[in-house]
N, C-alpha and C positions, 0 to 999 in steps of 0.2 A: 641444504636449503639456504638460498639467500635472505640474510635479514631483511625485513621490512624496512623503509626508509621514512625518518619521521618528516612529518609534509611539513610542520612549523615547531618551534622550542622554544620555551621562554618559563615564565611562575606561573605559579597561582598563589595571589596573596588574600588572607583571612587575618582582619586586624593585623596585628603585625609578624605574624607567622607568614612567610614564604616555603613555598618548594618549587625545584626545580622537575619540568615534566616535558615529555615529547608528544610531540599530536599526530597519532596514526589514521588512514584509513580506513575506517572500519564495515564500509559496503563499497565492493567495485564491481564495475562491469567489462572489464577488462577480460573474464572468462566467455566474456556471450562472442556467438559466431556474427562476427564482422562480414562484411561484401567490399570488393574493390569497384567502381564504377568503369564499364568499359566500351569497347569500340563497337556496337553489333558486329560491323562490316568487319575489322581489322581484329580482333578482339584483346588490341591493345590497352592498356589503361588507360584511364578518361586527366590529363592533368589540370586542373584547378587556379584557375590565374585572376588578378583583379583588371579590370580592364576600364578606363575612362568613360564614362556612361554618354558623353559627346560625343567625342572623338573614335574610342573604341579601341585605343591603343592603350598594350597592355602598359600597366604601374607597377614600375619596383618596389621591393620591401619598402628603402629606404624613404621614398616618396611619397610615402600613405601614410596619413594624419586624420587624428581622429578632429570630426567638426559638427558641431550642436546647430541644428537646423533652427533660424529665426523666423525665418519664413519661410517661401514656395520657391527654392533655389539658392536661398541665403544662408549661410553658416556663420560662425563663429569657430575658426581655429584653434584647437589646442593642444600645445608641443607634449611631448612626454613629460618634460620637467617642470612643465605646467602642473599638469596632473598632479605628478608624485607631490607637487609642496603645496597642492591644497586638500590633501588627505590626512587625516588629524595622525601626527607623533605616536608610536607605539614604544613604548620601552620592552615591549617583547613580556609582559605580563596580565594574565585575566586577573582581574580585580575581579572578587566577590563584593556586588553590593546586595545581596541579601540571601535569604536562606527562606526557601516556601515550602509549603506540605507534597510532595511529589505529584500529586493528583487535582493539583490547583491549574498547571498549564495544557488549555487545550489541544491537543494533539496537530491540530490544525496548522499551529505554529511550526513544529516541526519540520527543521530542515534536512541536514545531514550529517550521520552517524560518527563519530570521531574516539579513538581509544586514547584516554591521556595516563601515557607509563611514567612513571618517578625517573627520576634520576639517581642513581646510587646515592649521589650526596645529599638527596633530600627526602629517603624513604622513609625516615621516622615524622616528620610532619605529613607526608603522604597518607602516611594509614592515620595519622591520627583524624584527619579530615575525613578521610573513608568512613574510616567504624562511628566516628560523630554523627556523620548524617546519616548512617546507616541506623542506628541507635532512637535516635530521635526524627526516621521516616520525613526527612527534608530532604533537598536539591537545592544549589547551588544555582543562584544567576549573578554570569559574568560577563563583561562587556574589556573586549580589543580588539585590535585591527589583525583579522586576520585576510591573505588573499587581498590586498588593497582593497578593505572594506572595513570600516566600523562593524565588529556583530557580537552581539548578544547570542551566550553559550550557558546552555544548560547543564549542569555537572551534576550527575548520579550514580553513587556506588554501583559499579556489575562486577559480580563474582571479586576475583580480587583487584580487581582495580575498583577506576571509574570511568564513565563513559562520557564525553561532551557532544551535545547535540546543536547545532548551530539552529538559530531560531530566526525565520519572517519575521517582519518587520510588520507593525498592525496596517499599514498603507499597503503592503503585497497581499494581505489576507483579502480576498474578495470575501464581501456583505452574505451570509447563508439566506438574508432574505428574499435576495432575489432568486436565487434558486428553488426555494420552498413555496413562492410566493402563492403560486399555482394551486397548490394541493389544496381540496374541497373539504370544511369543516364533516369531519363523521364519526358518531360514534359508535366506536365495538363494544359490542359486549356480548353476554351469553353465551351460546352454543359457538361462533365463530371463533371468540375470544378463547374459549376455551378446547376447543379442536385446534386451534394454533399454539397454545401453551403443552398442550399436547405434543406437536408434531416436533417444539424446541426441545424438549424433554428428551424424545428419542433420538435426538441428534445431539446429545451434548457431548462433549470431547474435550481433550484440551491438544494447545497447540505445537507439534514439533514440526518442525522447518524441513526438517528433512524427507516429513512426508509430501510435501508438494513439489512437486517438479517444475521445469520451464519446459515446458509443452512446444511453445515455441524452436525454439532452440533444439528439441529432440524430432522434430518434424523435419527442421530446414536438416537438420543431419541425416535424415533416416532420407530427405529427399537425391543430398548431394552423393549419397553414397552408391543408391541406384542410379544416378545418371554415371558416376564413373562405370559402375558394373556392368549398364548398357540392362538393367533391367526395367521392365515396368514398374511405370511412376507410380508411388502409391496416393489414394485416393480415400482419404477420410470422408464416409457417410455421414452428412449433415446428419442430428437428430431432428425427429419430426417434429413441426412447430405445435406447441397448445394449443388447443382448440376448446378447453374450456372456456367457458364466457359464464360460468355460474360460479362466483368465489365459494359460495357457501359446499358446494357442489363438490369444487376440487379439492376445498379444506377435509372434506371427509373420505375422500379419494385418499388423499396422501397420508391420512391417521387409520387405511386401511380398514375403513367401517362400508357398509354397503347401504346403498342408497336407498333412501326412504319409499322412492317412490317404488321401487320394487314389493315392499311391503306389502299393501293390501292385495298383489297378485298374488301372494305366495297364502295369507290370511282364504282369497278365494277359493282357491286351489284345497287347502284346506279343508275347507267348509262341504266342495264339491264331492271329496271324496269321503266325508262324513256319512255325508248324502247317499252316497252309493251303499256304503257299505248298514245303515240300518234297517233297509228289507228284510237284508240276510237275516241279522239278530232277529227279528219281527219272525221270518220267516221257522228259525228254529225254534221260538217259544209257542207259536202254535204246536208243533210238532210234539212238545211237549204236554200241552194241555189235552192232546189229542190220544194220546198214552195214556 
């Protein structure tokens, strides 16, 4: 098995404790089924060129420059070496500026998953950091350039390491207001509230990874496979849409209770065959008195 390759190297400094550490990948998609784009007619590859948006002739590597729009056709050029020297200085180390209760950053922020391994030469400050914030339930926020970017990194004990989470920036977080905005003041309570407390109860679990699959990805395979075999395609049956339109209704559906309003039929029903049957009684105690 090929080693991993670390994506960036440099410290991690706490006051004046440094270690040396490596920054792996720690989620890739590199296993999902890819598509080539191709010729319908030809069923050649599709190839991907930049092309002058006037003109329409294509543009080398070398001639493409990245340029910040002032206006409606106006740019501002900027060389590479432009770029690079106005991207703040890295000495190649996160600086810890503080240590928060792990459960303090909302999830929201979260970027992308990073594993940071020690360095042989610096794994006794390594764990001492580890078992610290493991100890006293903190996380780590530290701030360098990684990827030509300024970013603030999350560091939390996992298993034997620790994990770096790169974090949004609070100007990329979109406002939850506007998305919530909509939602109509109501309150639950009683029997709904409590048939849905219900319905979590019976669904409670905890989480392994490995029970969920990519559905995806076993579809587009189960589809490529019959078209080489030259069988029929297979066809997943939508499920039927809901057609409750009574919350209260389907709340007691899904907790497996039966519906109210069946009740007084079944109370009828009841009562009818009461009815039938006290003649009879009636009928055998004259019988009796008649003896």
């Amino acid at each position: 098995m090929v080693a991993a390759r670390a994506n960036w190297k440099g410290f991690i400094k706490f006051g004046e404790v440094a270690c040396a550490v490596a920054l792996y990948t720690a989620a890739s998609s590199s296993e999902r089924i890819a598509f080539n784009t191709l010729n319908r007619v030809t069923g050649n590859r599709v190839r991907r060129e930049f092309v002058d948006s006037e003109t329409g002739d294509p543009v080398e590597r070398d001639d493409q420059v990245k340029g910040y729009e002032i206006e409606n056709g106006d740019y501002v050029v900027l060389e590479p070496d432009e770029v690079a020297a106005a991207i703040p200085g890295s000495d190649k180390t996160l600086n810890i500026v503080a240590f928060v209760p792990c459960n303090e950053i909302d999830d929201v922020y979260f970027d992308k998953p990073y594993y940071l391994a020690p360095d042989k030469m610096g794994a006794d400050a390594y764990k001492l950091l580890r078992d610290g914030m493991r100890q006293d339930k903190v996380a780590a926020l530290a701030q360098t350039v990684l990827f030509r970017r300024l970013r603030t990194v999350l560091i939390r004990p996992h298993g034997k390491g620790l994990i770096g989470t790169t974090l949004n920036f609070d100007y990329e977080v979109r406002s939850a207001k506007e998305a919530f905005d909509d939602i109509p003041e109501m309150k639950i309570e009683g029997e709904m509230l409590a048939l849905a407390k219900h319905i979590i109860n019976t669904k409670k679990g905890s989480f392994d990874a490995k029970a969920f699959d990519d559905r995806y990805d076993a579809a587009i395979a189960e589809l490529v496979k019959a078209k080489i075999e030259g069988k029929a395609l297979p066809r997943k049956k939508a499920p039927p849409p809901s057609s409750k339109s009574d919350l209260l209704q389907a709340l007691r559906d899904s907790a497996g209770l039966a519906s109210t309003k069946k009740k007084p039929k079944r109370a009828a029903a009841a009562k009818a065959n009461a009815d039938v049957k006290r003649p009879k009684r009636a009928a055998a105690s004259s019988k009796k008195r008649a003896a």
